[in-house]
Each structure stands twice: as C-alpha cells, then as structure tokens.
mmCIF file of the N, C-alpha and C atoms, coordinates in Angstrom:
data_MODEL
# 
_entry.id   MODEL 
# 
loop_
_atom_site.group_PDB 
_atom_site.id 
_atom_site.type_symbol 
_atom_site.label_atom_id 
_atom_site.label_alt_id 
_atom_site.label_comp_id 
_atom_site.label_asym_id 
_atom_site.label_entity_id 
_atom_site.label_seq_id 
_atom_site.pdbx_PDB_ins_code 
_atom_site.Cartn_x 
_atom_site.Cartn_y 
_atom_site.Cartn_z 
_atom_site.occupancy 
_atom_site.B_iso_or_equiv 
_atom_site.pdbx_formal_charge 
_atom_site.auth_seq_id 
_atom_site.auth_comp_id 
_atom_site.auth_asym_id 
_atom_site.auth_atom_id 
_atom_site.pdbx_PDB_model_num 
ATOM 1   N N  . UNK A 1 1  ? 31.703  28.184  0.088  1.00 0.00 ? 1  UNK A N  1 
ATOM 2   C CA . UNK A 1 1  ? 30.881  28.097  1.281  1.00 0.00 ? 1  UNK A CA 1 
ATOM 3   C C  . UNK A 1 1  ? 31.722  27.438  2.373  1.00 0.00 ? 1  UNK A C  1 
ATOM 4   N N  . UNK A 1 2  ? 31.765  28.062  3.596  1.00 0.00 ? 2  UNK A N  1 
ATOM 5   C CA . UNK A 1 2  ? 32.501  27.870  4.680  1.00 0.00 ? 2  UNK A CA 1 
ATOM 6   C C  . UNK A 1 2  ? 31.891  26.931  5.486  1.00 0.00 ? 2  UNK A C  1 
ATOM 7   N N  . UNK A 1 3  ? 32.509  26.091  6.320  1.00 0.00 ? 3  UNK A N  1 
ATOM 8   C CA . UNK A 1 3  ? 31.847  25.744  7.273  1.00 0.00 ? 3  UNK A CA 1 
ATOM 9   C C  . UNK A 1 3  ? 30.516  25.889  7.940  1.00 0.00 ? 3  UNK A C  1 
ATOM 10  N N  . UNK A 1 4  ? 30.708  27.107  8.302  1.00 0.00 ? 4  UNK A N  1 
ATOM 11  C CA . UNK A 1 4  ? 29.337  27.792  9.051  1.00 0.00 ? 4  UNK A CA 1 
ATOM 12  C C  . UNK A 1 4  ? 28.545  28.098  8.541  1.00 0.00 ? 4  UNK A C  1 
ATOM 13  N N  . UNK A 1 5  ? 28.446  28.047  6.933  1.00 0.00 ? 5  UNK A N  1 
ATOM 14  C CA . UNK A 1 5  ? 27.295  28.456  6.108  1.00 0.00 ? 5  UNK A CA 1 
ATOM 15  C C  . UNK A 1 5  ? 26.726  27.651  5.819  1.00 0.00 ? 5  UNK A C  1 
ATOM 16  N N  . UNK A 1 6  ? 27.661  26.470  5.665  1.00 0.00 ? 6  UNK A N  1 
ATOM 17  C CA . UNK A 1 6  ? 27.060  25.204  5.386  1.00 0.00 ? 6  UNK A CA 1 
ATOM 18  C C  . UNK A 1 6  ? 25.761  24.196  6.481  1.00 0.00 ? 6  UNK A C  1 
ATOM 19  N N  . UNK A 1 7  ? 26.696  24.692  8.018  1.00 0.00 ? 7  UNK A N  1 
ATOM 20  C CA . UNK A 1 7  ? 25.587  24.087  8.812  1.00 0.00 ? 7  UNK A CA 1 
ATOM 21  C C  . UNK A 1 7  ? 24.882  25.142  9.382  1.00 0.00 ? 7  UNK A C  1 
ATOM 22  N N  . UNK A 1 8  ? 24.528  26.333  8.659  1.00 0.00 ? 8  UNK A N  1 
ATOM 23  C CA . UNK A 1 8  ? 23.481  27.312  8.745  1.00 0.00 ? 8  UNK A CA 1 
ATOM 24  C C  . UNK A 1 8  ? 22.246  26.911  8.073  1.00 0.00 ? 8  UNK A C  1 
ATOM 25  N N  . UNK A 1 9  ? 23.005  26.742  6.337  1.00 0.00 ? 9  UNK A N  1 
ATOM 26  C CA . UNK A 1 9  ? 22.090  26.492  5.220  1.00 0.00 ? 9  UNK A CA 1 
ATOM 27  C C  . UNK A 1 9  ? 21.226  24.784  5.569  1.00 0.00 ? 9  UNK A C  1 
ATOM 28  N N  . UNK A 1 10 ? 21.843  23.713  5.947  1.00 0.00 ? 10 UNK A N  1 
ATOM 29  C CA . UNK A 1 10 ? 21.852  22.627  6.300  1.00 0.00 ? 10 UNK A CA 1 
ATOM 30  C C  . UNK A 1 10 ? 20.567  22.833  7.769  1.00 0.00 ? 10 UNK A C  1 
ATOM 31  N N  . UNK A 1 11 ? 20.590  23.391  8.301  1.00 0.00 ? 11 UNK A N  1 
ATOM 32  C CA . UNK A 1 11 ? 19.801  23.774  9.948  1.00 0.00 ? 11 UNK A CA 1 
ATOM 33  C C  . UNK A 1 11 ? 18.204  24.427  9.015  1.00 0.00 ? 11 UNK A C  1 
ATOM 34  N N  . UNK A 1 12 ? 18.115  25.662  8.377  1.00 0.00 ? 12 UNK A N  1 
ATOM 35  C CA . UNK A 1 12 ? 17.315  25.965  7.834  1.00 0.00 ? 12 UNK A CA 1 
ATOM 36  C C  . UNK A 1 12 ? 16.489  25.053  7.237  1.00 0.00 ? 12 UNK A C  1 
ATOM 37  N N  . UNK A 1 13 ? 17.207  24.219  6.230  1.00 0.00 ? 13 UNK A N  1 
ATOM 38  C CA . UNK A 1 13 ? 16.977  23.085  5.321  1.00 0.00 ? 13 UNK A CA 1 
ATOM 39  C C  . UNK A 1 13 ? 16.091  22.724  6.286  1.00 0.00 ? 13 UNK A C  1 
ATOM 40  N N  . UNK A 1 14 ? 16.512  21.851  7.537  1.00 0.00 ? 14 UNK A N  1 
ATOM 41  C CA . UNK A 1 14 ? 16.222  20.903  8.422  1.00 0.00 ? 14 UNK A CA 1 
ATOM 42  C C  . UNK A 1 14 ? 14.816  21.357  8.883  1.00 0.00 ? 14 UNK A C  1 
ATOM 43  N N  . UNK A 1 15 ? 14.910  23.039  9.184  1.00 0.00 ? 15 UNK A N  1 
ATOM 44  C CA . UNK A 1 15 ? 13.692  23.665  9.701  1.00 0.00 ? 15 UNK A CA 1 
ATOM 45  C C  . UNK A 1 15 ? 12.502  23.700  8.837  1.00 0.00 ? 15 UNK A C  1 
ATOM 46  N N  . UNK A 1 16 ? 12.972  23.939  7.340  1.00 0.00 ? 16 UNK A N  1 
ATOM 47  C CA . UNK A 1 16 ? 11.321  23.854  6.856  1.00 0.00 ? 16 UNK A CA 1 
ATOM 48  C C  . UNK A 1 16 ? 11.001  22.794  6.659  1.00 0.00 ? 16 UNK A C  1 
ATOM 49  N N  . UNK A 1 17 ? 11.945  21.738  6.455  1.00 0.00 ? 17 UNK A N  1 
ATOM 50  C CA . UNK A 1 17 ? 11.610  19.988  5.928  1.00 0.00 ? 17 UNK A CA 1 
ATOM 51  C C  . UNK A 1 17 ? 10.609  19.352  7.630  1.00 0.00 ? 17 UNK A C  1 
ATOM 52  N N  . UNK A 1 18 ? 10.849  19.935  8.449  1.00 0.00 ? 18 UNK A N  1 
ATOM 53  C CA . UNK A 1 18 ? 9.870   19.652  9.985  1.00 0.00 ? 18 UNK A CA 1 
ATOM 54  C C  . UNK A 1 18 ? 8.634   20.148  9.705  1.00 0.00 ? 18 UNK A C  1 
ATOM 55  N N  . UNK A 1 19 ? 9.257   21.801  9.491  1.00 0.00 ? 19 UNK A N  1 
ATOM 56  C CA . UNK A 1 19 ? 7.919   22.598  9.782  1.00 0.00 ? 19 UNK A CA 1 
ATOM 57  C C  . UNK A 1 19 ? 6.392   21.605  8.427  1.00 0.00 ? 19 UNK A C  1 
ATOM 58  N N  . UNK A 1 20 ? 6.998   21.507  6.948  1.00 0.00 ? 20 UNK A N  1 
ATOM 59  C CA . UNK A 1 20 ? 6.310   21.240  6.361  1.00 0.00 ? 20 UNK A CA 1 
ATOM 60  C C  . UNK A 1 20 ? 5.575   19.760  6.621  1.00 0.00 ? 20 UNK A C  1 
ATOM 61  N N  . UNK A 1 21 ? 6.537   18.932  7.437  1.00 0.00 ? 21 UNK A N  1 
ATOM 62  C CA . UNK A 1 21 ? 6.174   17.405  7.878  1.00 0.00 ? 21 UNK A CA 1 
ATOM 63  C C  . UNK A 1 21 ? 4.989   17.893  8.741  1.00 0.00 ? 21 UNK A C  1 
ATOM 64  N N  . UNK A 1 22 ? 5.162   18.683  9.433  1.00 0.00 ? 22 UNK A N  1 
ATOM 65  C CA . UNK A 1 22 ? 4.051   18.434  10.738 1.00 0.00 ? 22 UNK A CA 1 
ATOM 66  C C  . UNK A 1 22 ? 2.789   19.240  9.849  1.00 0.00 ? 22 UNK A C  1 
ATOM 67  N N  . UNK A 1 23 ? 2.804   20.414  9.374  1.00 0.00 ? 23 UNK A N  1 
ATOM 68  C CA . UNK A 1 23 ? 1.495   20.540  8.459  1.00 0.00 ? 23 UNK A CA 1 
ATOM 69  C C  . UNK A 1 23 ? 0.747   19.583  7.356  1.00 0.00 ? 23 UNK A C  1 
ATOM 70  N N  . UNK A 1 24 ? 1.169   18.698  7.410  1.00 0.00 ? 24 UNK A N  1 
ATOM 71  C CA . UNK A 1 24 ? 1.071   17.395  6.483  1.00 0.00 ? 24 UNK A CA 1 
ATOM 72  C C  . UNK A 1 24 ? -0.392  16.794  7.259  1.00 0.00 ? 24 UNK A C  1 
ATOM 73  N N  . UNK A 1 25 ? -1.613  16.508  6.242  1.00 0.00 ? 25 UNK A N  1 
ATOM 74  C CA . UNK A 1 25 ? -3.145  16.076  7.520  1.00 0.00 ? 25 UNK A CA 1 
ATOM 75  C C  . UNK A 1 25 ? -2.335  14.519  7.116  1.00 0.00 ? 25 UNK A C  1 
ATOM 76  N N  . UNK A 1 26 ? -2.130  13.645  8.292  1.00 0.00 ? 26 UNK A N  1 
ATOM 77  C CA . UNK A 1 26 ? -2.713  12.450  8.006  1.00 0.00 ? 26 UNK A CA 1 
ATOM 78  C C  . UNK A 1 26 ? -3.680  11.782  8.498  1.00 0.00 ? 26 UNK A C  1 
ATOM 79  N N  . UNK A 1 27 ? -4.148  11.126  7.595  1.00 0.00 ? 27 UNK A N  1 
ATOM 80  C CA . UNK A 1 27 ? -5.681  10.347  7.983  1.00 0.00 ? 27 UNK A CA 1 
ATOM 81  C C  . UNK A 1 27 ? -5.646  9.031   8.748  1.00 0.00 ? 27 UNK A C  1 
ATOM 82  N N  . UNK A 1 28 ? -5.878  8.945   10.114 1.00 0.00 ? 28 UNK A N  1 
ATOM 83  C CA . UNK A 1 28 ? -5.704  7.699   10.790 1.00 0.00 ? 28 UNK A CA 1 
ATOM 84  C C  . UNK A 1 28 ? -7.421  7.512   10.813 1.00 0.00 ? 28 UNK A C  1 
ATOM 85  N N  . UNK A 1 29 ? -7.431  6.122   10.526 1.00 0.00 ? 29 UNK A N  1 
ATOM 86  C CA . UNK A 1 29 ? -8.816  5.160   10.564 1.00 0.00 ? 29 UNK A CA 1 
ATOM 87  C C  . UNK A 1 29 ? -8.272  4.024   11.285 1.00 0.00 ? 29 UNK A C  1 
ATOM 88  N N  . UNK A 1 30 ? -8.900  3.863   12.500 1.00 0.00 ? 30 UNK A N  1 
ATOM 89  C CA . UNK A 1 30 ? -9.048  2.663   13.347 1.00 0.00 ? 30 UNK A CA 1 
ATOM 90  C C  . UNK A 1 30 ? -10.433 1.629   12.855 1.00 0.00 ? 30 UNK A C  1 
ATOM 91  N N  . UNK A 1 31 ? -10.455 0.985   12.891 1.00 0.00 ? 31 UNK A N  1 
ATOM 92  C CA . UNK A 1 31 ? -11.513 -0.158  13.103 1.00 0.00 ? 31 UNK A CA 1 
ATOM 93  C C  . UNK A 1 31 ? -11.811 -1.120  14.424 1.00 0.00 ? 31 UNK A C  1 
ATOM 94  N N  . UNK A 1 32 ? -12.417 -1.191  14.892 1.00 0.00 ? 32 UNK A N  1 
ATOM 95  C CA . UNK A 1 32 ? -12.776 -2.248  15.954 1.00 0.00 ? 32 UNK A CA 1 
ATOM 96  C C  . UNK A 1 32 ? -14.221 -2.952  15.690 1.00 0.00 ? 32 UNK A C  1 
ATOM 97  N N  . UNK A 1 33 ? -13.814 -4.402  15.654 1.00 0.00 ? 33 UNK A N  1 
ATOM 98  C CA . UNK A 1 33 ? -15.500 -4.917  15.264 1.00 0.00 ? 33 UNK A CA 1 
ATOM 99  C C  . UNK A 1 33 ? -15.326 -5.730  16.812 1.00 0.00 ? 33 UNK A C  1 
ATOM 100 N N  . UNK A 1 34 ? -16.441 -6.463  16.799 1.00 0.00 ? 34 UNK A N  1 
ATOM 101 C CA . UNK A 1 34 ? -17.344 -7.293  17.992 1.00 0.00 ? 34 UNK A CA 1 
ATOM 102 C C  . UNK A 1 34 ? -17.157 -8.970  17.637 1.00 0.00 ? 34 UNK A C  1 
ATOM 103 N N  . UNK A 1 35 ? -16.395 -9.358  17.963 1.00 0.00 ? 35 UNK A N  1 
ATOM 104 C CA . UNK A 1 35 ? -16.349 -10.901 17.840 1.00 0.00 ? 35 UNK A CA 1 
ATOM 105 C C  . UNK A 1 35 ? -17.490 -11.606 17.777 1.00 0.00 ? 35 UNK A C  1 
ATOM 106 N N  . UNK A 1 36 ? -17.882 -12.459 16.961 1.00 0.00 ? 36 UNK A N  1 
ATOM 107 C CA . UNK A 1 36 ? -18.463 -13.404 16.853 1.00 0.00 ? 36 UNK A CA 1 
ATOM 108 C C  . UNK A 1 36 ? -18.439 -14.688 17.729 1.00 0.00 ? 36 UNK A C  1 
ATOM 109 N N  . UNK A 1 37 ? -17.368 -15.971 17.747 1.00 0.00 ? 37 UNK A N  1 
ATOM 110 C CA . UNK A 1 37 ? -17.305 -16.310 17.979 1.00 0.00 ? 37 UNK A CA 1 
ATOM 111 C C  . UNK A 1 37 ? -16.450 -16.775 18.988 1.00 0.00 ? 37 UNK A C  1 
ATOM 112 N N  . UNK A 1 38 ? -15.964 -15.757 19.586 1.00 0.00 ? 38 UNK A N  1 
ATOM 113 C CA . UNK A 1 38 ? -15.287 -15.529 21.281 1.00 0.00 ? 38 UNK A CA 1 
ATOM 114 C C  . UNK A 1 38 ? -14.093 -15.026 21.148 1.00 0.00 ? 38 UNK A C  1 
ATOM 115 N N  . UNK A 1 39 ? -13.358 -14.754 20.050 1.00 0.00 ? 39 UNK A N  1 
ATOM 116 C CA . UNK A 1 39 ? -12.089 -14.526 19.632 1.00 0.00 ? 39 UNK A CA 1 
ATOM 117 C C  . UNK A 1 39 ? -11.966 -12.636 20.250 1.00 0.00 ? 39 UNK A C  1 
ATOM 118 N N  . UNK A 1 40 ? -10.703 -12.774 20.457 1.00 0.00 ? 40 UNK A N  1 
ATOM 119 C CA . UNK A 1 40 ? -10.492 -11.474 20.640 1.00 0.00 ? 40 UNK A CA 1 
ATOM 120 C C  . UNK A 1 40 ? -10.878 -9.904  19.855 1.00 0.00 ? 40 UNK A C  1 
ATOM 121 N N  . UNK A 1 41 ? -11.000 -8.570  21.020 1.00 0.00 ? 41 UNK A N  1 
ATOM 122 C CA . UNK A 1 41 ? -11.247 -7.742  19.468 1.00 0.00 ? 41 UNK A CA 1 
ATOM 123 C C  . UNK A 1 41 ? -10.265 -7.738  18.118 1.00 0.00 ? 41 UNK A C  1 
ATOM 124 N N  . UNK A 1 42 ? -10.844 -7.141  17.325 1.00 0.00 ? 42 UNK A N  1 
ATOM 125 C CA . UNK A 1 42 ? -10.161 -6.835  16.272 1.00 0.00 ? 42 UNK A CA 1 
ATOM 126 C C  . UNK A 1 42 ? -9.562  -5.077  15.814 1.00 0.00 ? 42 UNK A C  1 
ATOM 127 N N  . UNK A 1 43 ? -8.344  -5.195  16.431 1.00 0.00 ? 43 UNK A N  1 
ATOM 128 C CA . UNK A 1 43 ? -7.950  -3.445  16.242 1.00 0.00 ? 43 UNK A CA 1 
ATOM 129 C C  . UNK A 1 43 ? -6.974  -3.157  15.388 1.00 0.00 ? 43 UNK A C  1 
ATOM 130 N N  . UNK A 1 44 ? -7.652  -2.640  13.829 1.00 0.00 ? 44 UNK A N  1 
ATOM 131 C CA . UNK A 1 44 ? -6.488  -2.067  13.268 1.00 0.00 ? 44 UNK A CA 1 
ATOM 132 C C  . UNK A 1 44 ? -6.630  -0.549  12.361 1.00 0.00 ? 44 UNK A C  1 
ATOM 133 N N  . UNK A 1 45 ? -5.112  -0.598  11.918 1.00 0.00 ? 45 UNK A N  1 
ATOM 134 C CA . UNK A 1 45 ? -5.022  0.608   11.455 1.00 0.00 ? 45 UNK A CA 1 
ATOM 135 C C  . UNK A 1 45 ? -5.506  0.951   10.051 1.00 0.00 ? 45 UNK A C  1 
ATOM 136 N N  . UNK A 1 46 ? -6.733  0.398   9.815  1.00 0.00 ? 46 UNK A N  1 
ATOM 137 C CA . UNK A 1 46 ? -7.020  0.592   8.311  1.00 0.00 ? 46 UNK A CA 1 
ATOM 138 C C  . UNK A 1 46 ? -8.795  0.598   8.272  1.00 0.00 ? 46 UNK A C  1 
ATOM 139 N N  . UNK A 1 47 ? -9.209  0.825   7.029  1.00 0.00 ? 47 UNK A N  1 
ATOM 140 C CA . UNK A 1 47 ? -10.371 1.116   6.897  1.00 0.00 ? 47 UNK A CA 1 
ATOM 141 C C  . UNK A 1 47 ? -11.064 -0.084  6.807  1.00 0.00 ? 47 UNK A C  1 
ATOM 142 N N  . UNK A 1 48 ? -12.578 -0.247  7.219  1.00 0.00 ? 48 UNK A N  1 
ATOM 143 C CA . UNK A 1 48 ? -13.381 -1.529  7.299  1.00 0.00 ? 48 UNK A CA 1 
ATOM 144 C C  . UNK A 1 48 ? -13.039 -2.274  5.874  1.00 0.00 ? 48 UNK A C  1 
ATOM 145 N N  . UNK A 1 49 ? -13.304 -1.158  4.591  1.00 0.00 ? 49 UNK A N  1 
ATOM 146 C CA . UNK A 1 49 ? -13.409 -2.135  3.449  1.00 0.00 ? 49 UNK A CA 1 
ATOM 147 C C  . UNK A 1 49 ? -12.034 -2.508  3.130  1.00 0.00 ? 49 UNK A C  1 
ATOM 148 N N  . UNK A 1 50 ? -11.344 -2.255  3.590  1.00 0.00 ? 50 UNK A N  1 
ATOM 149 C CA . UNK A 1 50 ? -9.843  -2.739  3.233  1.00 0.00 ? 50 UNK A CA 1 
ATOM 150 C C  . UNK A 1 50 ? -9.925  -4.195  4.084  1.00 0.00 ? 50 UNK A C  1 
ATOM 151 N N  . UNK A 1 51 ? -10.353 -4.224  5.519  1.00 0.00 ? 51 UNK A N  1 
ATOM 152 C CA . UNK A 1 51 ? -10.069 -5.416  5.339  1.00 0.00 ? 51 UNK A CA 1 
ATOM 153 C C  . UNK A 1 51 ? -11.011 -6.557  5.066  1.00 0.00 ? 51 UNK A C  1 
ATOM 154 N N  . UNK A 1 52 ? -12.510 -6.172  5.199  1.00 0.00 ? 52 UNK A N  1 
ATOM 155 C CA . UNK A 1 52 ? -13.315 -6.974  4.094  1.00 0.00 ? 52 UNK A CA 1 
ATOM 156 C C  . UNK A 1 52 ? -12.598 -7.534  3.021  1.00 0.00 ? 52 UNK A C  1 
ATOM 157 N N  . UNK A 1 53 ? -11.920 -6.773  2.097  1.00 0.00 ? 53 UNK A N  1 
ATOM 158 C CA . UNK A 1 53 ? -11.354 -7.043  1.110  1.00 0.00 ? 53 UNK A CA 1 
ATOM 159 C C  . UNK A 1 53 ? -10.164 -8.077  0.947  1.00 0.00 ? 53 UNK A C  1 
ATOM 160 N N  . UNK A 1 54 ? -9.390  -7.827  2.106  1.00 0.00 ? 54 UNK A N  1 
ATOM 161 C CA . UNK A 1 54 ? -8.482  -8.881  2.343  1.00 0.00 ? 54 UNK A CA 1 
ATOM 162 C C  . UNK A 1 54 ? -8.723  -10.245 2.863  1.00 0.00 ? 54 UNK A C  1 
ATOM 163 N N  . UNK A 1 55 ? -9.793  -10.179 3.619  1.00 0.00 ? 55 UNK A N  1 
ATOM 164 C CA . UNK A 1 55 ? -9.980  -11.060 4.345  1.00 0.00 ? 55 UNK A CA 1 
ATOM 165 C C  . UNK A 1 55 ? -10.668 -12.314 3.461  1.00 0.00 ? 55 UNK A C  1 
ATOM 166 N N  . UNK A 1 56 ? -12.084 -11.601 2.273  1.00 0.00 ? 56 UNK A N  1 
ATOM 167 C CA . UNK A 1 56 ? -12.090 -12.249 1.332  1.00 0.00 ? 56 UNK A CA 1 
ATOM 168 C C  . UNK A 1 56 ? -11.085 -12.833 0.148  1.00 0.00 ? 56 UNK A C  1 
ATOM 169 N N  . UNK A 1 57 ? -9.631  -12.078 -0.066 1.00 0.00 ? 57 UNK A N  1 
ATOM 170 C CA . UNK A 1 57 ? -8.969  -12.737 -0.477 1.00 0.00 ? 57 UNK A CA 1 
ATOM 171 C C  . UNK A 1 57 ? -8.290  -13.801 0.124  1.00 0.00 ? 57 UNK A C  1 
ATOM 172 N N  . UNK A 1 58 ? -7.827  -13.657 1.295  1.00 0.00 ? 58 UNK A N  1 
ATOM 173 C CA . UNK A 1 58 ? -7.633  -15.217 2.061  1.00 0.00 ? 58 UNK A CA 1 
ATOM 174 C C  . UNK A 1 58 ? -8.557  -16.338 2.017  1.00 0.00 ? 58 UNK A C  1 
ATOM 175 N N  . UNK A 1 59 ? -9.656  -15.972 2.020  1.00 0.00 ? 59 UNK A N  1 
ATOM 176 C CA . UNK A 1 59 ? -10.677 -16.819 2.281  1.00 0.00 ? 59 UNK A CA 1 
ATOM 177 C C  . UNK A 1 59 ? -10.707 -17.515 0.918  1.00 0.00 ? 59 UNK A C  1 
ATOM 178 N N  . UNK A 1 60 ? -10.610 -16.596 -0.353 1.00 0.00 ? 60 UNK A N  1 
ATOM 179 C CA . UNK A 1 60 ? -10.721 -17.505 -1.629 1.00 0.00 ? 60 UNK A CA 1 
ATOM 180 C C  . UNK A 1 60 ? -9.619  -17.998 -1.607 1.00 0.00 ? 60 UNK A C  1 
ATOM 181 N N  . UNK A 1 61 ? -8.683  -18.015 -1.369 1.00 0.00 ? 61 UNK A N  1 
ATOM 182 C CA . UNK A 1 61 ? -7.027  -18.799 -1.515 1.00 0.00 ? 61 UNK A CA 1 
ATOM 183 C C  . UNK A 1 61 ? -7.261  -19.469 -0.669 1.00 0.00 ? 61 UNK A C  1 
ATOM 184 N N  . UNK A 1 62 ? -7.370  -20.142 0.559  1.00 0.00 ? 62 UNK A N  1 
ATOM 185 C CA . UNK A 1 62 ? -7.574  -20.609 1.371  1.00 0.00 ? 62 UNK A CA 1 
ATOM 186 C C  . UNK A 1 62 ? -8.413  -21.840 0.926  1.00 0.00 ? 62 UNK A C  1 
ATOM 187 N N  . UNK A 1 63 ? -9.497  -21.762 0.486  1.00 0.00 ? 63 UNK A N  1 
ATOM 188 C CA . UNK A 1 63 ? -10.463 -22.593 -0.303 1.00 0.00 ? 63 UNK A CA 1 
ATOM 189 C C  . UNK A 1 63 ? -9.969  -23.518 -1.687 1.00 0.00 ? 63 UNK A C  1 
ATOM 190 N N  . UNK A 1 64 ? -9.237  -22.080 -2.353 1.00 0.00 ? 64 UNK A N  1 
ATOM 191 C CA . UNK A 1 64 ? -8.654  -23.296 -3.460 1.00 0.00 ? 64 UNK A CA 1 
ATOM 192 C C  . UNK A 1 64 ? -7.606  -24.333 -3.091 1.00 0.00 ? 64 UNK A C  1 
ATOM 193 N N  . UNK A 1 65 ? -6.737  -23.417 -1.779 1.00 0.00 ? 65 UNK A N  1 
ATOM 194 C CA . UNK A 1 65 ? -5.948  -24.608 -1.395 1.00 0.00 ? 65 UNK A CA 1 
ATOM 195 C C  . UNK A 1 65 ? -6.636  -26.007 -0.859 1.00 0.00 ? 65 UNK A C  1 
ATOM 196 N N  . UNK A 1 66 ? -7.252  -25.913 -0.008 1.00 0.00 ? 66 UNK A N  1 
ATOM 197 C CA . UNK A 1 66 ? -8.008  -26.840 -0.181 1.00 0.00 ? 66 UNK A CA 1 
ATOM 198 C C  . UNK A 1 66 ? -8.971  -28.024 -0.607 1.00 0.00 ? 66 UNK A C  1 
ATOM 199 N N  . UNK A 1 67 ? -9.483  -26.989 -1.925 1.00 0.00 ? 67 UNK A N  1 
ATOM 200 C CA . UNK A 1 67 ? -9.552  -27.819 -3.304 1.00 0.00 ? 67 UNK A CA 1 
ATOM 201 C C  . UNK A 1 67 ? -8.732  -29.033 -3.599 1.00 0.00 ? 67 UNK A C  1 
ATOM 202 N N  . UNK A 1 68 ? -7.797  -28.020 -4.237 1.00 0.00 ? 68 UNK A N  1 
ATOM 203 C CA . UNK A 1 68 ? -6.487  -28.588 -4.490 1.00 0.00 ? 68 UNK A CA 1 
ATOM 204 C C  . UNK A 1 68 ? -5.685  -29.881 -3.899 1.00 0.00 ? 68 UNK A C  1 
ATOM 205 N N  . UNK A 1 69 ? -6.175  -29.573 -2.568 1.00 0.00 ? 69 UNK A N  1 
ATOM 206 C CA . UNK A 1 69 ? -5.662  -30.728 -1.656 1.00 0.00 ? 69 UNK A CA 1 
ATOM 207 C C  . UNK A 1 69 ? -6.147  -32.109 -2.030 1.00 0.00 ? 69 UNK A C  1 
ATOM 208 N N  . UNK A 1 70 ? -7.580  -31.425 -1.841 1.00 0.00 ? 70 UNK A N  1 
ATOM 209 C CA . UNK A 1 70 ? -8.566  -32.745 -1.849 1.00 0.00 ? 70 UNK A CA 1 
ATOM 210 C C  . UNK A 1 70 ? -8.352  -33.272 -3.099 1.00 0.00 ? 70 UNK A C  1 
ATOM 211 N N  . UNK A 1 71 ? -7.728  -32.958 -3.878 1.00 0.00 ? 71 UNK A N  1 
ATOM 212 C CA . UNK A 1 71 ? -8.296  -32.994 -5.861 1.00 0.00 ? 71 UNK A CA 1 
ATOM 213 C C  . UNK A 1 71 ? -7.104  -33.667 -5.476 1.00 0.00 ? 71 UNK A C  1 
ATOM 214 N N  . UNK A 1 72 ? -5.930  -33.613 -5.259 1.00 0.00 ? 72 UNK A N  1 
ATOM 215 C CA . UNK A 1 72 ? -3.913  -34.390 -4.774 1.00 0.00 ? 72 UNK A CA 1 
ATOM 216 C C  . UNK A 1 72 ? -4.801  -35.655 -4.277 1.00 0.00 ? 72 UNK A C  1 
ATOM 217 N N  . UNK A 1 73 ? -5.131  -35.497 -3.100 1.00 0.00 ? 73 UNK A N  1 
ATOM 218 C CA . UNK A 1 73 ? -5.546  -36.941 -2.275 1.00 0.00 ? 73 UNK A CA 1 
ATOM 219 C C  . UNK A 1 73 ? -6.304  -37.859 -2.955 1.00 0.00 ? 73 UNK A C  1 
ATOM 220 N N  . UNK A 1 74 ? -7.539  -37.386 -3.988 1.00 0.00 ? 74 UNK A N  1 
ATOM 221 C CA . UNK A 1 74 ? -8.030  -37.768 -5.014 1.00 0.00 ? 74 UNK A CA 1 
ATOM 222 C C  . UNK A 1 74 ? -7.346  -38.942 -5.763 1.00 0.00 ? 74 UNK A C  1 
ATOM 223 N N  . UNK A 1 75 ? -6.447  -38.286 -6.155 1.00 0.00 ? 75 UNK A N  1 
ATOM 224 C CA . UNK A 1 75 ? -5.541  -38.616 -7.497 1.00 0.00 ? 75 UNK A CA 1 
ATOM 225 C C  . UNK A 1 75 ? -4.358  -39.991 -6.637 1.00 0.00 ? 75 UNK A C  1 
ATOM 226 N N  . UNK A 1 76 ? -4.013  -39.474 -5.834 1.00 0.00 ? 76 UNK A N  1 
ATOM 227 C CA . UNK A 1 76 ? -3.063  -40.276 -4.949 1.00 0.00 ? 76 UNK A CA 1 
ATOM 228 C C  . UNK A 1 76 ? -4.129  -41.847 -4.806 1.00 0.00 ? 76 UNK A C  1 
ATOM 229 N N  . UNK A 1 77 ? -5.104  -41.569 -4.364 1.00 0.00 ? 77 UNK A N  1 
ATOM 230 C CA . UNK A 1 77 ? -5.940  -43.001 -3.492 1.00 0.00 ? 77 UNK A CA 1 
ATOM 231 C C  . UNK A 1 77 ? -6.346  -43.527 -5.221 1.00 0.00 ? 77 UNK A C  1 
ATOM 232 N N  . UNK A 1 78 ? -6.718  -42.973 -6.281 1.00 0.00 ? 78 UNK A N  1 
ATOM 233 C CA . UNK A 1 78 ? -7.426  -43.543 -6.954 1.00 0.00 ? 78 UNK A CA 1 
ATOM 234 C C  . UNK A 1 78 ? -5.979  -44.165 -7.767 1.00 0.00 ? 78 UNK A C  1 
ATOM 235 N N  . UNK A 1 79 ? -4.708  -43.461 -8.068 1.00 0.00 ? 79 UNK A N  1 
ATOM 236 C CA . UNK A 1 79 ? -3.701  -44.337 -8.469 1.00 0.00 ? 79 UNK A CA 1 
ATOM 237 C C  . UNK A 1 79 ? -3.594  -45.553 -7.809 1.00 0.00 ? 79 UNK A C  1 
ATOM 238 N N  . UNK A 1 80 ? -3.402  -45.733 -6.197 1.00 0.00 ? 80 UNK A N  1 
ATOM 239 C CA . UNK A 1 80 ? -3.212  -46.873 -5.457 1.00 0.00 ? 80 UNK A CA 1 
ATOM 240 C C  . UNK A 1 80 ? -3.733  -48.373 -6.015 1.00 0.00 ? 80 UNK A C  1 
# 
C-alpha cells in the first residue's frame, strides 16, 4: 500500500467514524430547581434523582464527620 492509498483508506476511515458519531442519540437532561433559601439557581447536567442521590450522600458523610468530631472533642476534654 502506497502512500495515497493509505491516506485514501485513512480519510474514508475518518468519514464513517464522523458519519456514525453524529447518528449516535445522546440524551441531555438539564435540571433547574428554585432556591430555597436565597442561594443561587441550580443548573446541571444530570438527572433530578442523581442528584438527590448525591446530595444525600454528602449530607450522610457530612454528619458522621461531625459526629466524629464531637465524639474527638469528647474524648480530648474528658482526658484533661
């Protein structure tokens, strides 16, 4: 294979690997909710329960850290 066949075969390649990208559905889901407490909107690229979902996982990590804290400070004042 010569040169020119190569960036013939290589160009073709290129053409169906596009053509098939752009027939590809992708699914875009926006979300926007309504602030509560004065904070800015909220705009993203994912589905409501996704970030329900996340948001409750921060929220439980968030909490145990806190636990945790308090349970350290605990332990610290009652050694003293």
């Amino acid at each position: 294979m010569n040169g020119d066949e190569w960036e013939l075969t290589r160009a073709e390649a290129e053409k169906r690997s596009r053509s098939q990208t752009l027939k590809t559905d992708i699914l875009r889901t926006s979300v926007i909710g309504q602030p509560t407490r004065g904070e800015l909107f909220l705009i993203a690229a994912m589905d409501s329960a996704y970030l329900v979902r996340r948001e409750k996982l921060r929220a439980m990590a968030y909490l145990a850290l806190g636990l945790a804290s308090v349970a350290l400070c605990a332990c610290v004042v009652i050694t003293l």
